[in-house]
LUMMI-381156 format. One line per 3 residues: number of its first residue (from 0); for each residue z, y, x of C-alpha. Coordinates in nm, 2 decimals, padded with zeros to 4 digits, always signed. Example, Ala and Ser with C-alpha at 12.3 -4.5 7.8 and 13.67 -1.06 7.14 Angstrom:
! LUMMI-381156
0	+00.78:-00.45:+01.23  +00.71:-00.11:+01.37
This chain:
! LUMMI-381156
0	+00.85:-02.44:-01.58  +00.47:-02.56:-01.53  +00.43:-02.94:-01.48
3	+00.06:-02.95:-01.35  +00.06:-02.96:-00.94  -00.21:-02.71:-00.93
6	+00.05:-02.45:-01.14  +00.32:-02.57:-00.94  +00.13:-02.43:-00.63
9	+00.04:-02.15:-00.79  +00.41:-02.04:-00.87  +00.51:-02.15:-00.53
12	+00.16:-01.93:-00.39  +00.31:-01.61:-00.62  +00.72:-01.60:-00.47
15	+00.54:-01.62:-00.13  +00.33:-01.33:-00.22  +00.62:-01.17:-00.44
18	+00.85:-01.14:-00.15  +00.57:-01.07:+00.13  +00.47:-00.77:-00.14
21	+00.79:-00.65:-00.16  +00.88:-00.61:+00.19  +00.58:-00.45:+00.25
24	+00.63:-00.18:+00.00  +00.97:-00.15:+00.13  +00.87:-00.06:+00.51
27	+00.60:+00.22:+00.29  +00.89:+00.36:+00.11  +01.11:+00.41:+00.42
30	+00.85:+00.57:+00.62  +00.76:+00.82:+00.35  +01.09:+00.90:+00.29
33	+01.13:+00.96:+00.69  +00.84:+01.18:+00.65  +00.97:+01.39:+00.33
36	+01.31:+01.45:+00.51  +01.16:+01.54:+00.87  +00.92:+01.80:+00.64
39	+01.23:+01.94:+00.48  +01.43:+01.97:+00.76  +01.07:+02.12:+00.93
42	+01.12:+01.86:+01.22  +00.86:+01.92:+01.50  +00.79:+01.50:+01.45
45	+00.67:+01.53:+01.10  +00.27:+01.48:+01.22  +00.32:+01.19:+01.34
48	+00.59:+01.02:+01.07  +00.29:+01.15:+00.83  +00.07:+00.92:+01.06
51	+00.25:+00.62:+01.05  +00.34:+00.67:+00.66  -00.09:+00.71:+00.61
54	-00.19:+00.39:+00.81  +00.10:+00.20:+00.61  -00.04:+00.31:+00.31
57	-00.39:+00.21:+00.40  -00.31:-00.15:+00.52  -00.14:-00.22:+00.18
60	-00.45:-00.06:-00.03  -00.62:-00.30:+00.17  -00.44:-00.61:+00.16
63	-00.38:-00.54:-00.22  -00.06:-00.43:-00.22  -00.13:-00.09:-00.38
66	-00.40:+00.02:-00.55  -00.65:+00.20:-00.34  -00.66:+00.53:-00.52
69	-00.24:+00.53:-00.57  -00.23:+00.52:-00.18  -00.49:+00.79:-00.17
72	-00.29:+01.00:-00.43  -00.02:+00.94:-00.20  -00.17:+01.00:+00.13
75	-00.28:+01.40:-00.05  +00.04:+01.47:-00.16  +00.20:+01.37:+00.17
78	-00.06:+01.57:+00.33  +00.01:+01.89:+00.19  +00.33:+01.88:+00.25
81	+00.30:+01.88:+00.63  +00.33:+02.25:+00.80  +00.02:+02.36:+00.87
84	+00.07:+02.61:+01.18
């Protein structure tokens, strides 16, 4: 347990993160996974779950949530995935 206020804020600074990180990454994981099943089941929707999946992934790269080239990784692999007609 730190006993210096500074760390004290810092731990208290980190759970806020921990758990704001967490749901975030949640909410990313759900709407791929909406995506991968609407792909599978070749639902007519999938374009735009794929959508809301790549702007999800985006925000987090840029708030830090993922790294930037994990979310692009992601974004290619979701993207070739969807049906092209």
């Amino acid at each position: 347990m730190a006993n210096h206020p500074s760390a004290l804020k810092r731990m208290r600074q980190n759970e806020k993160k921990r758990i704001r990180n967490m749901s975030y990454r949640s909410k990313v994981r759900t709407a791929v996974k909406k995506f991968l099943q609407a792909t599978d089941e070749k639902n007519a929707g999938s374009p735009q779950l794929l959508s809301i999946a790549t702007s999800l992934l985006h925000k987090g790269a840029s708030k830090g949530i993922f790294h930037k080239n994990t979310a692009s990784r992601t974004i290619g692999r979701l993207s070739k995935r969807l049906p092209h007609v």
